[in-house]
C-alpha positions in Angstrom: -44.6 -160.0 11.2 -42.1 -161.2 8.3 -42.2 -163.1 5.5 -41.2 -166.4 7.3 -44.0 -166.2 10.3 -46.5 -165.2 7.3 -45.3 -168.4 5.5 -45.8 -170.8 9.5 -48.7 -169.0 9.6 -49.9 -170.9 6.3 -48.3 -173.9 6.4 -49.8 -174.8 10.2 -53.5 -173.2 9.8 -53.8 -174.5 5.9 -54.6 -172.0 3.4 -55.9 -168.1 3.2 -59.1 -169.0 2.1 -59.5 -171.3 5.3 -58.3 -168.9 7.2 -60.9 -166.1 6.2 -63.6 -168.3 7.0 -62.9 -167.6 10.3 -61.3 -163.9 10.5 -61.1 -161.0 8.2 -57.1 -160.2 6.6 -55.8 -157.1 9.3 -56.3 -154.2 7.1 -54.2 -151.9 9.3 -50.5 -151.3 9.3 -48.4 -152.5 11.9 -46.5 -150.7 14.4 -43.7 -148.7 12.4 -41.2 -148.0 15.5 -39.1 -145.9 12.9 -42.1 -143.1 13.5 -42.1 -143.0 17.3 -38.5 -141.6 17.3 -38.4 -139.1 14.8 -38.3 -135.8 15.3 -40.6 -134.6 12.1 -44.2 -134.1 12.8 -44.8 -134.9 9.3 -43.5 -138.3 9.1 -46.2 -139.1 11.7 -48.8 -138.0 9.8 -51.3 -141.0 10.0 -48.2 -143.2 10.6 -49.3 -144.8 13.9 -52.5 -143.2 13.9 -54.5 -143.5 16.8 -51.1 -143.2 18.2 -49.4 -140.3 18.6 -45.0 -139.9 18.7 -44.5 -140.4 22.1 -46.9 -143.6 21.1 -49.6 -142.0 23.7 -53.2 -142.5 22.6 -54.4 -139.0 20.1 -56.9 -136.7 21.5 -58.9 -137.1 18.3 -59.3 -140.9 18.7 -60.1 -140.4 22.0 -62.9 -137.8 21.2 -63.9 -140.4 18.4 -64.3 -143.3 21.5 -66.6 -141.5 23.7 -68.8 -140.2 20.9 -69.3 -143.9 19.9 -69.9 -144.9 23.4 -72.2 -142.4 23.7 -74.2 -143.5 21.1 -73.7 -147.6 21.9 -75.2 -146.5 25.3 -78.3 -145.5 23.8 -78.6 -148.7 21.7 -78.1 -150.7 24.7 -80.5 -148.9 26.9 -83.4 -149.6 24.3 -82.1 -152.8 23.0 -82.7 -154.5 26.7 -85.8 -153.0 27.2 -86.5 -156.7 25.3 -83.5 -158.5 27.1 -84.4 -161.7 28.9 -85.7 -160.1 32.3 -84.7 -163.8 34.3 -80.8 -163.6 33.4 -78.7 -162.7 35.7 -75.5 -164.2 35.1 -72.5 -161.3 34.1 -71.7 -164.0 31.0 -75.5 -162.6 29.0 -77.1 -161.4 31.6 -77.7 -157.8 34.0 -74.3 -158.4 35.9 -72.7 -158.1 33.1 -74.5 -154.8 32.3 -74.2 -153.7 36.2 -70.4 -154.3 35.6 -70.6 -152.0 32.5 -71.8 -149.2 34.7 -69.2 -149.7 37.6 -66.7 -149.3 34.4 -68.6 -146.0 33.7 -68.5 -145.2 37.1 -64.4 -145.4 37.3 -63.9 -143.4 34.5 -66.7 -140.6 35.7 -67.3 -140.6 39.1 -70.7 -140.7 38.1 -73.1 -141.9 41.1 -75.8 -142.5 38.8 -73.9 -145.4 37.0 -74.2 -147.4 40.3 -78.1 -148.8 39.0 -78.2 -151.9 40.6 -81.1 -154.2 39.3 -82.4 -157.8 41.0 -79.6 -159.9 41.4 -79.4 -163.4 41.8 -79.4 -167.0 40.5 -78.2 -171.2 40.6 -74.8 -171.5 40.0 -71.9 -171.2 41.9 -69.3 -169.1 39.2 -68.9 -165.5 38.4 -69.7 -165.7 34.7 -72.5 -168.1 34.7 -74.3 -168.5 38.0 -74.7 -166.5 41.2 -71.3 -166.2 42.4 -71.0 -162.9 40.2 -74.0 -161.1 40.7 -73.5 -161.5 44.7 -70.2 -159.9 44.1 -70.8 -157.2 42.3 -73.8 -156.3 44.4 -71.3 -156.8 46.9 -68.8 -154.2 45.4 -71.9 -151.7 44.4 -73.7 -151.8 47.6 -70.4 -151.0 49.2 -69.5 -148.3 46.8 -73.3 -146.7 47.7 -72.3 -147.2 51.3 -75.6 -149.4 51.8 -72.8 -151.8 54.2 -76.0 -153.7 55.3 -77.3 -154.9 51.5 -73.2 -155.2 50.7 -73.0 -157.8 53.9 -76.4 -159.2 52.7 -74.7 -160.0 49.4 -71.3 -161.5 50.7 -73.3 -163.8 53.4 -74.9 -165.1 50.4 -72.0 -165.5 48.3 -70.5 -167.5 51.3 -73.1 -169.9 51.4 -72.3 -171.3 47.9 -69.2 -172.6 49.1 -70.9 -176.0 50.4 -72.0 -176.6 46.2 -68.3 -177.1 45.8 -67.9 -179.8 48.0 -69.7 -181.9 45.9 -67.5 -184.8 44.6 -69.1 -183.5 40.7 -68.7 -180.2 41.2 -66.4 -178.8 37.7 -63.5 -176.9 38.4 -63.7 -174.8 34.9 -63.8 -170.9 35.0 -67.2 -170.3 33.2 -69.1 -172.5 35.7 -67.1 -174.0 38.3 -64.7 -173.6 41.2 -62.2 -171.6 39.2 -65.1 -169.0 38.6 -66.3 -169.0 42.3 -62.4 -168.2 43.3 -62.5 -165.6 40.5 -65.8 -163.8 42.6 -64.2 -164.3 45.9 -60.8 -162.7 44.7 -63.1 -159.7 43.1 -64.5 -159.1 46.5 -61.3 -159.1 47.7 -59.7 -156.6 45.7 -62.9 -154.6 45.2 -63.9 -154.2 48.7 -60.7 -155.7 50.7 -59.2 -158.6 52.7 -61.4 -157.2 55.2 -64.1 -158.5 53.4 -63.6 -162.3 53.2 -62.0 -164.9 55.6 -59.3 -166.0 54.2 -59.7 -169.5 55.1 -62.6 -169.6 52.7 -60.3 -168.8 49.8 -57.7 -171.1 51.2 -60.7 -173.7 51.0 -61.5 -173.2 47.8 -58.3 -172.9 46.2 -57.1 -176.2 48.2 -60.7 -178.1 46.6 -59.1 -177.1 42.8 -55.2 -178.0 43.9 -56.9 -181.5 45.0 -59.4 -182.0 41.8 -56.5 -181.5 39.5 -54.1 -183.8 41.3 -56.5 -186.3 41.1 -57.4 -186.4 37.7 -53.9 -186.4 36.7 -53.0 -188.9 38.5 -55.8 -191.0 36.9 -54.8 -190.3 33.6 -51.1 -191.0 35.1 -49.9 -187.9 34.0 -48.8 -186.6 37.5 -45.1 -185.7 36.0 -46.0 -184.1 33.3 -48.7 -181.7 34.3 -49.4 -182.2 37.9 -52.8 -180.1 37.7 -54.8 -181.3 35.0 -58.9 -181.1 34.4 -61.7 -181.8 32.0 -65.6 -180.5 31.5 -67.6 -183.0 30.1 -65.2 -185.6 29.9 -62.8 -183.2 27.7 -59.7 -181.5 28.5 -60.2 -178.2 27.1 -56.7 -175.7 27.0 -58.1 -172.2 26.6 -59.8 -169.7 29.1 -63.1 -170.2 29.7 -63.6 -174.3 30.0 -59.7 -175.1 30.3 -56.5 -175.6 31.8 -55.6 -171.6 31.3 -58.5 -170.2 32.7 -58.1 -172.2 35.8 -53.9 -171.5 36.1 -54.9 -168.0 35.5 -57.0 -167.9 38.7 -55.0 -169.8 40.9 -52.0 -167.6 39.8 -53.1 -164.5 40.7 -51.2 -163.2 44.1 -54.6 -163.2 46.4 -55.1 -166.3 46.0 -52.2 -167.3 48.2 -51.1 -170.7 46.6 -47.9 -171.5 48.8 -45.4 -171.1 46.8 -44.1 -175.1 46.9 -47.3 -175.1 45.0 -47.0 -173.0 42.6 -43.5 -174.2 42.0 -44.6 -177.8 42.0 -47.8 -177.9 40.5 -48.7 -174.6 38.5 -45.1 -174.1 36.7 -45.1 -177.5 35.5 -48.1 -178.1 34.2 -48.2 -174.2 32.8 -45.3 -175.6 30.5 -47.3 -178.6 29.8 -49.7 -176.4 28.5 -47.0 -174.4 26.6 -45.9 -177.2 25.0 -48.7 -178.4 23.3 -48.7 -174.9 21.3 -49.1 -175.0 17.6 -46.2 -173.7 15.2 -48.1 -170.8 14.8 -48.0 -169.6 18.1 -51.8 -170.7 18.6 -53.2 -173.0 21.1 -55.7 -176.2 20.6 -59.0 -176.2 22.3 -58.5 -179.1 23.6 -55.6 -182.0 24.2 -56.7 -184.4 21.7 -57.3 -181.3 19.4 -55.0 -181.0 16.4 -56.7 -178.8 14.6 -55.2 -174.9 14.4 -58.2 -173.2 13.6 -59.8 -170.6 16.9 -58.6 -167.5 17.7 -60.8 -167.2 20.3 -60.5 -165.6 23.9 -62.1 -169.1 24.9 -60.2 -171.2 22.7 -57.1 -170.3 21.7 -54.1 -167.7 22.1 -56.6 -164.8 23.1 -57.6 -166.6 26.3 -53.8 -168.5 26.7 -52.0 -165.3 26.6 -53.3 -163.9 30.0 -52.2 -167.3 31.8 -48.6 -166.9 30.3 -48.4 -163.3 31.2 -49.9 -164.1 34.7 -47.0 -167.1 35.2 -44.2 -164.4 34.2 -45.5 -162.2 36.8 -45.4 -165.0 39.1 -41.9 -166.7 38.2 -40.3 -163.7 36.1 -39.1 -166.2 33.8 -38.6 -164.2 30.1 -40.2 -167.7 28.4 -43.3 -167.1 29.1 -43.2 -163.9 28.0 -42.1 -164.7 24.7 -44.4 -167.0 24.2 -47.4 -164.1 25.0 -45.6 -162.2 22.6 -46.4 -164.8 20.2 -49.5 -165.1 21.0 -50.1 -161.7 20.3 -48.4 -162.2 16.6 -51.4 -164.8 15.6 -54.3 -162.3 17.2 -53.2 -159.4 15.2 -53.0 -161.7 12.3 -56.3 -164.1 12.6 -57.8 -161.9 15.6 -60.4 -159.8 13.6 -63.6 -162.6 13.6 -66.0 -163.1 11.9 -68.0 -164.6 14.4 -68.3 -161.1 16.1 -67.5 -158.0 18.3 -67.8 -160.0 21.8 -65.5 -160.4 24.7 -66.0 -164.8 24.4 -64.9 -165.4 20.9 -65.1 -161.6 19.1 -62.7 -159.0 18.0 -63.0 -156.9 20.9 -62.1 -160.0 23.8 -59.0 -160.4 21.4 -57.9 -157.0 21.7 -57.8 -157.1 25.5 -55.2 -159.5 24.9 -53.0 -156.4 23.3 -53.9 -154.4 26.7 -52.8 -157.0 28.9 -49.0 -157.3 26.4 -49.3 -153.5 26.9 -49.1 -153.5 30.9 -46.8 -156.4 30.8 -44.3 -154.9 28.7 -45.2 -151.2 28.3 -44.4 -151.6 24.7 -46.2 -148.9 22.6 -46.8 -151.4 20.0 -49.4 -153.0 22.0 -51.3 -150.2 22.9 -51.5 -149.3 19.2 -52.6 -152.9 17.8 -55.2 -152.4 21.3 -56.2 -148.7 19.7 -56.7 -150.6 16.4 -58.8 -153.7 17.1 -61.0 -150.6 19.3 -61.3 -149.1 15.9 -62.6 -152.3 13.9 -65.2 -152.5 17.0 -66.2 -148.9 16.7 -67.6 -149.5 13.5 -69.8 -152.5 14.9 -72.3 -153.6 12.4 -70.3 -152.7 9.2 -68.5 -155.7 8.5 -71.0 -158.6 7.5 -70.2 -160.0 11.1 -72.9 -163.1 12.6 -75.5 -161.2 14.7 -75.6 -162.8 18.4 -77.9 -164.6 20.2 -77.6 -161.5 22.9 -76.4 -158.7 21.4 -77.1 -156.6 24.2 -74.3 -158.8 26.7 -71.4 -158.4 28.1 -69.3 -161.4 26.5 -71.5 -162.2 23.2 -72.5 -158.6 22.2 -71.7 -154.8 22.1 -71.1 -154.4 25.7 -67.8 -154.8 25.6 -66.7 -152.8 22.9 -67.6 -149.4 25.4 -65.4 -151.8 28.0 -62.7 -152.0 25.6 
């Protein structure tokens, strides 16, 4: 980043020192493009280190990743031997350790990552309720070939449908319809369309499309962002209780908006949401937030990023792609928290945001700053980080630094 984004940077999110309550300073070069297109080995030298000159990951950082995962494993195996034995949910609970081991399982082909424990629960969303552990039961039974226990699951997971038609019922990713959709589109990429009927996705997304015309209306801001929605009587922006979270989902290509939809209620109100971005290429937590201060996968550019990405996918318009890129600008300034490693609001949930540029753009730069936020987590415990409530979870602890 030069001198002038460094100076934005300042002038928007106040001073260092504020800025260090929150995040460590990026001790790590950047990206130095002159190296991946020389011809002499030893200007590489430690250069773009994990990185190698053709910008491919090194064989030495790669050997360094599965030692340390090797050894997180083993803390995590003992560490929930005291884990609250009544969570379920994949936010802090054992979906979100099942869905560790089906990651384990892709990379190995190892049957004996497929350890399924009791799963079930209340709510209706992935993260936080039943709607996830269903689905990846679904997914694991299926992947055992136990099709009976797999169909057991996805009845289930059906059944929640008639909690959403309550007039109450929030539409927000972490507990709402937005994460029920997310489980049922799981299923459906995990498993197959085969699966699900589609009407029941049709019915779901259509009870979302509805809510948010609704509320906007109400709050007579049909023109300006057709789809708009609030948890707890706030209109949050970022991933996991906002507007983002729920574009995200209702973006993604199996969810089947029609496309008058998506051209007259998703792209408008994505801009609206663009617009409300911060000089420094952050994101408010909320509407009536003015305040540029979390770098955070639920508030913030870590979580806004996969929405914009999503919407250029969707409408291959270059804007929102340069606005991702600047998203990614502020995480690889302010991403390294001190509030921890996890995938909610930690370092390592930030650095999926590098992952996602990566695929988007296959620029090696991406992969790199991705390699190097990996590397901060791999030294988990070293940098006077806050401790979690659950260490031993998916999106607050370690787990998903052997994700990342």
């Amino acid at each position: 980043m030069g001198e002038s984004m460094s100076k934005r940077l300042k002038l928007v999110t106040g001073s260092e020192a504020e800025m260090e309550e929150r995040s460590f300073i990026n001790p790590f070069p950047d990206w130095d493009q002159s190296l991946s297109v020389s011809s002499d080995p030893e200007e590489h030298s430690g250069g773009n280190e994990p990185c190698d000159a053709d910008g491919k990951i090194s064989d030495a950082f790669q050997k360094k990743v599965q030692s340390k995962i090797k050894d997180l494993l083993q803390q995590m195996e003992e560490g929930l031997k005291t884990a609250d034995p009544h969570d379920f949910s994949t936010y802090t609970g054992w979906t979100g350790i099942a869905l560790l081991y089906l990651q384990l399982y892709r990379g190995t082909q190892d049957a004996s990552h497929l350890h399924l424990r009791n799963l079930n629960g209340r709510r209706v969303s992935f993260l936080c309720g039943d709607a996830g552990p269903l689905a990846v039961g679904a997914v694991v039974h299926h992947l055992l070939m136990n099709q009976s226990e797999s169909q057991d699951c996805l009845t289930k997971l059906l059944q929640l449908q008639l909690q959403l038609q309550r007039s109450d019922a929030p539409d927000e990713l972490l507990y709402g319809r937005a994460g029920y959709l997310h489980a049922l589109l799981y299923v459906h990429t995990e498993i197959g369309p085969h699966a699900l009927d589609e009407a029941t996705i049709t019915t779901v997304v259509t009870a979302i499309l509805e809510s948010g015309k609704k509320l906007s209306k109400e709050q007579k801001k049909s023109e300006r962002c057709p789809l708009l929605y609030e948890w707890h009587q706030k209109q949050y922006v970022g991933a996991a209780h906002g507007l983002a979270g729920i574009y995200y989902t209702l973006l993604q290509p199996n969810a089947k908006v029609s496309q008058d939809s998506l051209n007259e209620l998703l792209r408008p109100s994505v801009d609206y949401v663009r617009h409300k971005k911060f000089r420094s290429g952050n994101y408010p937590s909320s509407l009536s937030n003015e305040t540029d201060r979390l770098v955070h996968w639920c508030h913030g550019a870590p979580g806004v990023i996969h929405m914009l990405i999503m919407a250029h996918r969707v409408f291959r318009e270059e804007k929102y792609l340069r606005d991702a890129a600047e998203c990614g600008e502020v995480i690889w300034q302010r991403g390294l928290l001190r509030k921890g490693y996890g995938l909610c609001h930690g370092t390592a949930g930030n650095g999926y945001a590098f992952l996602s540029l990566y695929h988007a753009t296959q620029d090696k730069k991406y992969l790199y700053r991705a390699c190097k936020f990996a590397e901060w987590c791999l030294d988990y415990g070293t940098h006077g980080c806050r401790i979690p409530d659950r260490p031993y979870s998916l999106f607050e602890g370690k787990l998903i630094i052997i994700c990342h």
